[in-house]
C-alpha positions in Angstrom: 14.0 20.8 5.5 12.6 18.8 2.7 13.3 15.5 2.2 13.0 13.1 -1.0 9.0 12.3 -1.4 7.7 15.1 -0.1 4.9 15.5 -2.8 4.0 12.0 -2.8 3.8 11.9 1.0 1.3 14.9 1.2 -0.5 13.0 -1.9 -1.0 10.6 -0.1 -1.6 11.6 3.4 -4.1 14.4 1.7 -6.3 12.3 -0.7 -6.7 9.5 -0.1 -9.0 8.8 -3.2 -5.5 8.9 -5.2 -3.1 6.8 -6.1 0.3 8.2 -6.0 3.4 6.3 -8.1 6.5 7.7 -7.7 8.4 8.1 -11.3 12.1 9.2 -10.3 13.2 11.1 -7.2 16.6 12.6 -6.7 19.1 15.4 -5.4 20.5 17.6 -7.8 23.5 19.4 -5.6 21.1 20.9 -2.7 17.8 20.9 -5.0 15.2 17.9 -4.9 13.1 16.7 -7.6 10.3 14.1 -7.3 8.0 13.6 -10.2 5.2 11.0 -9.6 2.5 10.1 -11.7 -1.1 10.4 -10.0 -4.6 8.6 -10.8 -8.2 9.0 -9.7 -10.5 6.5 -11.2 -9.6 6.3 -15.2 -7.9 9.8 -15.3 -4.2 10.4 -14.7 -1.5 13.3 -14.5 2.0 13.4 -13.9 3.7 16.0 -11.6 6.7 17.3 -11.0 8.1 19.2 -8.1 11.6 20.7 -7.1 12.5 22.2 -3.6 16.0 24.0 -2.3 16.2 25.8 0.9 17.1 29.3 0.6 17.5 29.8 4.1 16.0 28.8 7.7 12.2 27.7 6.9 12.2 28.9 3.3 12.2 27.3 0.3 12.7 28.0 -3.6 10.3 25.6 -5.2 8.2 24.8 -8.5 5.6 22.5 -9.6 4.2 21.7 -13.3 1.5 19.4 -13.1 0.5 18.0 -16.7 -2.8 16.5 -17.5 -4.2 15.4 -21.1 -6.4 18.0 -20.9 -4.3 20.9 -18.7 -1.0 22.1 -17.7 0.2 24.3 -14.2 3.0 26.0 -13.6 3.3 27.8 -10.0 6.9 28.6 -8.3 7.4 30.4 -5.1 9.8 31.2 -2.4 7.8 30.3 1.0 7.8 28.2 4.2 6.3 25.0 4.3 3.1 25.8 5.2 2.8 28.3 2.2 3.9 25.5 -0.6 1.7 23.2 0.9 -1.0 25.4 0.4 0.0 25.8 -2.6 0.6 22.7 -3.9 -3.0 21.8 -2.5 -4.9 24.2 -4.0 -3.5 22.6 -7.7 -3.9 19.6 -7.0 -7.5 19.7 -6.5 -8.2 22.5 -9.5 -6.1 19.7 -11.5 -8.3 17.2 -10.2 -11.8 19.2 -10.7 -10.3 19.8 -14.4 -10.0 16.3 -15.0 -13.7 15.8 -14.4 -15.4 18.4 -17.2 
């Protein structure tokens, strides 16, 4: 099961080139939401991401991830390994975006 910080965990544990601030976490009934603002260098973006567990090992989840310059929107019903995936894969397209 998800618990509160999961994004800014993997953030960190992940990159460690970032620098991960959490903005607000909280439960919402059986639904947690974790938005954090993130930084590389002199570029920043803010995400946010929601989780509930659907049933054993799956999760309903989105992310939006909002840059100056770009904004993603991805939501999914998958086990952990799948969002983490997922939410990998945006991060660093967010990141690469922030360097053009």
């Amino acid at each position: 099961m998800f618990i509160l910080g999961y994004l800014d965990e993997m953030l960190q544990e992940e990159y460690e080139n970032l620098v991960v601030r959490d903005v607000y976490t909280t439960k919402l009934g059986d639904t947690d939401v974790e938005i954090v603002e993130v930084s590389t260098n002199d570029r920043r973006f803010i995400a946010m991401f929601q989780s509930r567990p659907l049933k054993e090992g799956i999760f309903k989840w989105s992310l939006i991830i909002t840059s100056p310059n770009n904004t993603r929107t991805l939501k999914g019903m998958d086990p952990v390994s799948g969002i983490k995936l997922a939410l990998k894969s945006s991060i660093e397209a967010m990141m690469r975006g922030m360097e053009k």
